[in-house]
C-alpha positions in Angstrom: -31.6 -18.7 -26.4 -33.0 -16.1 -28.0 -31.5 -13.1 -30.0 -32.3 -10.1 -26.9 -30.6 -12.8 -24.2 -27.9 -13.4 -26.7 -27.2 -9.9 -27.3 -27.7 -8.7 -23.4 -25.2 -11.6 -22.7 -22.8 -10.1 -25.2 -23.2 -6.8 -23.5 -22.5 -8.1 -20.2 -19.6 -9.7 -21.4 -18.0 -7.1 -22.6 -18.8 -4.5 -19.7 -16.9 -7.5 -17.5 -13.8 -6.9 -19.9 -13.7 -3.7 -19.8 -13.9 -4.1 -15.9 -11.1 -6.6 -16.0 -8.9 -4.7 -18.3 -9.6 -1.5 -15.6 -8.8 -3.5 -12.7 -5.0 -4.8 -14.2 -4.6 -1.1 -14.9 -5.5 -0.4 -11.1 -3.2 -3.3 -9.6 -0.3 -2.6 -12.1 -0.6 1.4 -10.6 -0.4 0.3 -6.6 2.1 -2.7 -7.4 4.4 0.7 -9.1 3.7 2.3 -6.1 4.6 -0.2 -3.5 7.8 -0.5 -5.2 8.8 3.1 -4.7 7.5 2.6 -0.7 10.6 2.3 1.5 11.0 -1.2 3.6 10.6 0.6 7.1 9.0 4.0 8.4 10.4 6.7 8.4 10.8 6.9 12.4 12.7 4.1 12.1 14.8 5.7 9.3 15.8 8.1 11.1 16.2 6.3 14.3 18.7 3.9 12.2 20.7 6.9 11.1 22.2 7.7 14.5 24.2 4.0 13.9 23.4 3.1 17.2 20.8 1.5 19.9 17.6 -0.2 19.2 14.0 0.7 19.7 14.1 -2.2 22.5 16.3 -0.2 24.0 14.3 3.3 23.9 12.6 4.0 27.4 10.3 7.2 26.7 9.9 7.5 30.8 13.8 8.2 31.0 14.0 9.9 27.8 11.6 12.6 28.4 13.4 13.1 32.2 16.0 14.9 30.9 13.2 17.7 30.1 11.4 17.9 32.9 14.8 19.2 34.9 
């Protein structure tokens, strides 16, 4: 090999480091951020805080008859 492959390798190599290095910075930022993320949506927050029911239970069709009257 001779030196100008050996040194363009070298370059190479270290531009893939660098990459590396940027993409454990990048993972480590959306892993901190996932952890902050609450388990459910927040629809189903605050359909859980009334303590009762269940979405299996929600019929929109009934629901938005009460309005119509």
């Amino acid at each position: 090999m001779d030196l100008q492959t050996n040194q363009s390798s070298q370059v190479l190599l270290r531009r893939i480091d660098a990459i590396m290095r940027e993409l454990q910075a990048l993972r480590q930022s959306v892993k901190a951020m996932q952890t902050n993320v609450p388990e459910t949506d927040l629809a189903q927050q605050l359909y859980g805080a009334l303590g009762k029911g269940s979405w299996d239970e929600y019929d929109p069709d009934l629901d938005w008859q009460r309005f119509e009257s």
